[in-house]
C-alpha positions as CSV (number, residue, x, y, z in Angstrom):
1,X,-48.7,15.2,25.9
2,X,-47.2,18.5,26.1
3,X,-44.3,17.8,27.5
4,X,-43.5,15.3,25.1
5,X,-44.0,18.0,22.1
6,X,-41.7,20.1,24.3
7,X,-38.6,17.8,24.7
8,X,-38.8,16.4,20.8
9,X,-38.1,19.8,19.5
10,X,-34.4,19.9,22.0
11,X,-33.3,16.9,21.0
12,X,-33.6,17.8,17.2
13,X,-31.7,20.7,18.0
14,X,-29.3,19.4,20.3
15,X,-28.3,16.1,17.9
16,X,-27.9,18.7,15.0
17,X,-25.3,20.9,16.8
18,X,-23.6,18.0,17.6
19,X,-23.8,16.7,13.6
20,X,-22.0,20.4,12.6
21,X,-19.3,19.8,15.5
22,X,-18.4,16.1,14.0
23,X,-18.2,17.4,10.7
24,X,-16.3,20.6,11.1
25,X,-12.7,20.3,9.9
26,X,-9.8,20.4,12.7
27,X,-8.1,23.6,13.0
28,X,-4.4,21.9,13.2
29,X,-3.8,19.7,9.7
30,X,-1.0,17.3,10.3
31,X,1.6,18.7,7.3
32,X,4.1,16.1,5.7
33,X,6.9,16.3,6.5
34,X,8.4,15.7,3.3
35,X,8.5,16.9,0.0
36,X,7.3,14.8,-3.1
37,X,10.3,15.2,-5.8
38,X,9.4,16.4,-8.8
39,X,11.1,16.0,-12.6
40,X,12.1,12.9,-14.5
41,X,11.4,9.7,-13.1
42,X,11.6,5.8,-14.2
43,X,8.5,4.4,-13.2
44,X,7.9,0.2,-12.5
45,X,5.1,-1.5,-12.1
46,X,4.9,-4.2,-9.2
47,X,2.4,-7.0,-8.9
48,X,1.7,-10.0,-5.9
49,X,-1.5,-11.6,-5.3
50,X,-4.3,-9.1,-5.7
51,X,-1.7,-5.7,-4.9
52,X,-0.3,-3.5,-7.5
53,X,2.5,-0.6,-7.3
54,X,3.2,2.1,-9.6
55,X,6.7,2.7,-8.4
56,X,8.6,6.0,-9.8
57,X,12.2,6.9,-9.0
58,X,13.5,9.9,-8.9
59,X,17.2,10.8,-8.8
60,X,17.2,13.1,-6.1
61,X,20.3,12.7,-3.8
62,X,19.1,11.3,0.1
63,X,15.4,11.2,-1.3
64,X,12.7,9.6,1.1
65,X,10.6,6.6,0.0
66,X,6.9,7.4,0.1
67,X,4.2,5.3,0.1
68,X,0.7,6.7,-0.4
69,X,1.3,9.9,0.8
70,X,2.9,8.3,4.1
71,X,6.8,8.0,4.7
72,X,7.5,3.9,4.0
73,X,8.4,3.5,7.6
74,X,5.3,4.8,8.2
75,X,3.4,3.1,6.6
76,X,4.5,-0.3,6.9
77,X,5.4,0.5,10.3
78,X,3.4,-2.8,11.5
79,X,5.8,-5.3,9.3
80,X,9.2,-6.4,11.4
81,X,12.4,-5.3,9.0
82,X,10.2,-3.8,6.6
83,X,12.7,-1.0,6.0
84,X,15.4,-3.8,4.9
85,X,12.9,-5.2,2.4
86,X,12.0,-2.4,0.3
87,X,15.6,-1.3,0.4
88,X,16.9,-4.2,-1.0
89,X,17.1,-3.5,-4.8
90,X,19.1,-0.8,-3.9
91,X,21.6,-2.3,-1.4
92,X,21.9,-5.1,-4.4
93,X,22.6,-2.5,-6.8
94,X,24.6,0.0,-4.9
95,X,22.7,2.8,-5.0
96,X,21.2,3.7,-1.8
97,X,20.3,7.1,-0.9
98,X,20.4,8.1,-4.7
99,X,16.6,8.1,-5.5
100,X,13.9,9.2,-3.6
101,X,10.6,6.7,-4.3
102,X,6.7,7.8,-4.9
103,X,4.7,4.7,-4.2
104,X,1.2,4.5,-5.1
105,X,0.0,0.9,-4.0
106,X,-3.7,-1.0,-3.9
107,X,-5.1,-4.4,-3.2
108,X,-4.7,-7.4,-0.9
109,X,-3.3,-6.8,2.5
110,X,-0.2,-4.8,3.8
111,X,2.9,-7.8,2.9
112,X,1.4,-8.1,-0.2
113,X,1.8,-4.6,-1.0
114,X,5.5,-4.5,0.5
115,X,6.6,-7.5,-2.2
116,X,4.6,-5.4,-5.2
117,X,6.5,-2.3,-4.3
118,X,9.9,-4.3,-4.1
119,X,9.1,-6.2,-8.1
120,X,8.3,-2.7,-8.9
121,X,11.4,-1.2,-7.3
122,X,13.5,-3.6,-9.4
123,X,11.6,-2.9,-12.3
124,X,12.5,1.0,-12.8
125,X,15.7,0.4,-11.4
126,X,16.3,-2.1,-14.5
127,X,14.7,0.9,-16.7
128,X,17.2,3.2,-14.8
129,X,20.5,1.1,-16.1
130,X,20.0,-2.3,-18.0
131,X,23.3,-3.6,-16.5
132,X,21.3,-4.0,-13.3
133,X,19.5,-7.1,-14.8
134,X,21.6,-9.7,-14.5
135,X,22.4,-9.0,-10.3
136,X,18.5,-8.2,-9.8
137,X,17.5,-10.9,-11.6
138,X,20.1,-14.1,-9.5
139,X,18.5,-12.4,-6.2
140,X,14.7,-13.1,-7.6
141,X,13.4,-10.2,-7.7
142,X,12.4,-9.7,-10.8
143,X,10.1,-12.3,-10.8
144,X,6.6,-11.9,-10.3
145,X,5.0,-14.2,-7.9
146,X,2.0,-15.7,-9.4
147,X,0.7,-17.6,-6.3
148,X,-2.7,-16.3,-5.5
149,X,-5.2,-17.1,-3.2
150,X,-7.3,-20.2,-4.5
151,X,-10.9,-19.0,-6.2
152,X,-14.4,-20.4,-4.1
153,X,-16.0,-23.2,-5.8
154,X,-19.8,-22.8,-5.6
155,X,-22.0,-25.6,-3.5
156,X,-18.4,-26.2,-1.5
157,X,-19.3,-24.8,2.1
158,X,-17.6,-21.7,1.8
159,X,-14.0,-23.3,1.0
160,X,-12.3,-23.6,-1.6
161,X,-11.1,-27.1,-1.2
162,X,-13.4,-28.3,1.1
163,X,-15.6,-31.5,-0.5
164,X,-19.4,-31.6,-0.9
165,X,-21.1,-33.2,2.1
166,X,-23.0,-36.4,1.1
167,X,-26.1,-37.7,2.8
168,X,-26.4,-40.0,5.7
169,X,-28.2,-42.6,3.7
């Protein structure tokens, strides 16, 4: 029995040490390596499925998009041509590497995000110069996609389509 007492007492000690290592901060902080522009700004606001961007714009000449406090490139760094995407509005419109882009972006998964941030994009670019409209507008951009995923029926199985099982007999 005395042992045991003996050991319990070390362990305590030894699993809180290691409790006040996990949650001491790092000594080297990864920096951004960008800065976020600052000023006047026309801001858009982009919706598909359940993902919505505030997108602001900020003319600010060879300006970096940023998404969540991550570089675009970053950030979507998973999605093939990504870049081409949310560039888009501006190769439409002529004016790339004019604004630099604060993202903030929530909800549904990561392509979902990408389209909200492109309707939003278009959006303060419109707010930016109204003779944008007519160009943004032929390409489809500035139309929200209202497909969504389909809503659970209760007493279904789990799907949303899937039909009630009958009985045998």
């Amino acid at each position: 029995m005395a042992k045991k007492l003996s050991d319990q007492p070390q362990k305590i000690i030894k699993m809180a040490r290691r409790q006040q290592q996990q949650h001491q901060p790092s000594q080297i902080e990864d920096k951004p390596n960008f800065d976020i522009p600052s000023g006047k700004y026309f801001e858009g606001l982009g919706r598909r499925k359940m993902a919505t961007a505030r997108v602001r714009i900020y003319e600010e000449k060879n300006g970096q998009c940023v998404v969540n406090d991550q570089l675009a490139k970053d950030y979507f760094s998973g999605i093939y041509n990504a870049v081409k995407v949310y560039t888009q509005p501006f190769e439409l419109t002529g004016t790339q590497e004019k604004f630099a882009v604060t993202v903030k972006v929530d909800g549904s998964g990561i392509n979902s995000q990408l389209e909200a941030i492109v309707h939003g994009l278009t959006r303060a670019l419109v707010k930016y110069d109204e003779s944008f409209k007519p160009l943004l507008k032929q390409e489809g951009l500035l139309t929200r996609d209202a497909r969504m995923k389909e809503t659970r029926k209760p007493g279904r199985g789990g799907k949303a389509r899937r039909k009630r099982q009958s009985p045998k007999r």
